[in-house]
C-alpha positions in Angstrom: 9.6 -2.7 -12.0 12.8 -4.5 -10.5 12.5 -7.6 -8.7 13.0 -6.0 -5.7 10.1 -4.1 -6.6 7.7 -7.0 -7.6 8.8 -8.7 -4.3 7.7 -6.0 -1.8 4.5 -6.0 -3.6 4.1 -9.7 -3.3 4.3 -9.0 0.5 2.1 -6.0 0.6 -0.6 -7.8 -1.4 -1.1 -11.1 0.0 -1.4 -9.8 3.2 -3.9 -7.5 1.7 -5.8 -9.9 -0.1 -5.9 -12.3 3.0 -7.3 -9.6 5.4 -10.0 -7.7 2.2 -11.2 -11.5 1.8 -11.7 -12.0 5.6 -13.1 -8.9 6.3 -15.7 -9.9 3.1 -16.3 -13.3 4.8 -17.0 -11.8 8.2 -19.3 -9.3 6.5 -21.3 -11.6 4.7 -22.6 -13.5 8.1 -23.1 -9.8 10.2 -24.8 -7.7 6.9 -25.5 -9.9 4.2 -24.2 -9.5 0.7 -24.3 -5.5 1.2 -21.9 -5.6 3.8 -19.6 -7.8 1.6 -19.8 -5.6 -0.9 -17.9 -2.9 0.6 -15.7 -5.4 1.8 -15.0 -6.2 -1.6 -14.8 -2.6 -2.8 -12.6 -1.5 0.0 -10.1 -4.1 -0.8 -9.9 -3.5 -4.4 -9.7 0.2 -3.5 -6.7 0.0 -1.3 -5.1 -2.3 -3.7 -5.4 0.0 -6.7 -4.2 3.1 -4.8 -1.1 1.2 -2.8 -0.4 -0.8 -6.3 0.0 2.2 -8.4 1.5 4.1 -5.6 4.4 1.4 -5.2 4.9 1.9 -9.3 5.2 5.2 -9.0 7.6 5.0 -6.3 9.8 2.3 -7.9 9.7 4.3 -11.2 10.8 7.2 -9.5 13.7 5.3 -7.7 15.2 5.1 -11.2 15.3 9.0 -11.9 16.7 9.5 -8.3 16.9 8.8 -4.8 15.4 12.3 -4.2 12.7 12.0 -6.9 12.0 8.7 -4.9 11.6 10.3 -1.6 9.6 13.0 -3.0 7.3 10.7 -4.9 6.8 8.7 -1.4 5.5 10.9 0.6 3.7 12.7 -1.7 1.9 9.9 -2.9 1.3 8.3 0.3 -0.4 11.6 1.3 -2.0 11.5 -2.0 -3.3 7.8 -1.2 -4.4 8.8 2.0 -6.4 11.8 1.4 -7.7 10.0 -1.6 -9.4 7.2 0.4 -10.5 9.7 2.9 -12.6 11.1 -0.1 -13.7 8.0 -1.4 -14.9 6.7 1.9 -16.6 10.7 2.7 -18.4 10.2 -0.6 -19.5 6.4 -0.1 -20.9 7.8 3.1 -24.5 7.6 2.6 -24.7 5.4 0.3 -27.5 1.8 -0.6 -25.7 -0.2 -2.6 -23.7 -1.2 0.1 -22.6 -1.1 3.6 -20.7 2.0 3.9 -19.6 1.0 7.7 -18.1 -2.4 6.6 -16.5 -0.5 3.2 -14.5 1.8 6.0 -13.4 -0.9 8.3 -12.3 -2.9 5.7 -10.4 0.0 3.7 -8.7 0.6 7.1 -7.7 -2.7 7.8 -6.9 -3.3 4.2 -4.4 -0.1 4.5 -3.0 -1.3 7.6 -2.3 -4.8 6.3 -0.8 -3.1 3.4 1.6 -0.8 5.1 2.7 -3.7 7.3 3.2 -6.4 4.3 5.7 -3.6 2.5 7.4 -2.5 5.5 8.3 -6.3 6.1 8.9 -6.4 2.8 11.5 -3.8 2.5 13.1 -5.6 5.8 13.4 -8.8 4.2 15.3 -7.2 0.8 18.2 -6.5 3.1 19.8 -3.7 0.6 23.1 -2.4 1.0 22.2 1.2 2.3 26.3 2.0 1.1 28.5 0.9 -1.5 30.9 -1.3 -0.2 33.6 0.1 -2.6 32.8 3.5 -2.3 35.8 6.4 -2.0 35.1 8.4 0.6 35.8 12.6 -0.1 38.0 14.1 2.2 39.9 11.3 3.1 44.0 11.2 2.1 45.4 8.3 0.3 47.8 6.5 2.5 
């Protein structure tokens, strides 16, 4: 990973971890240590899937900016669809609060899709090269 990389992570996380660890707290004094339970699992959930996602993505970048594109949306809409099993097939579960494991999965998402957006704001990238030849034009 680049350091650009590592530092939109660091801003998708923290955020993350702030929010999974809220949501765990507040759980604990409505359910009990069930309900903080799926807190916990949610947040580790979202973490995995966003974390490798973001590798993917940033090893991607390095093969192409079209192999990045590609490997953006397809695995965001691998992530999502992902979850969407994991949280179908938690359903019914004992072990812990399945209702509290959603919330905090889709808070944990939101938080995370917000930390890397202002993430990737605060790189402040060049989106063109500054000494770039432009086709088409004459010299003169």
């Amino acid at each position: 990973m680049q350091a650009n990389d590592v530092r939109v992570l660091k801003g998708a996380a923290v955020p993350t971890l702030i929010v999974g660890l809220l949501a765990a707290l507040v759980a604990v004094f409505t359910t009990g240590a069930k309900g903080a339970l799926g807190a916990g699992i949610g947040l580790v959930l979202v973490a995995a899937f966003f974390t490798v996602g973001l590798v993917v993505v940033s090893w991607a970048g390095r093969v192409s900016p079209m192999a990045m594109m590609a490997a953006a949306v397809l695995g965001y809409v691998v992530k999502i669809l992902a979850i969407m099993a994991m949280m179908n097939a938690f359903s019914g579960t004992t072990a812990f609060d399945s209702r509290v494991f959603a919330l905090s999965v889709i808070a944990c998402t939101l938080a995370w899709t917000i930390g890397e957006m202002r993430g990737f704001m605060k790189l402040k990238m060049l989106y063109v090269e500054p000494e770039a030849k432009v086709p088409g034009q004459g010299r003169g």
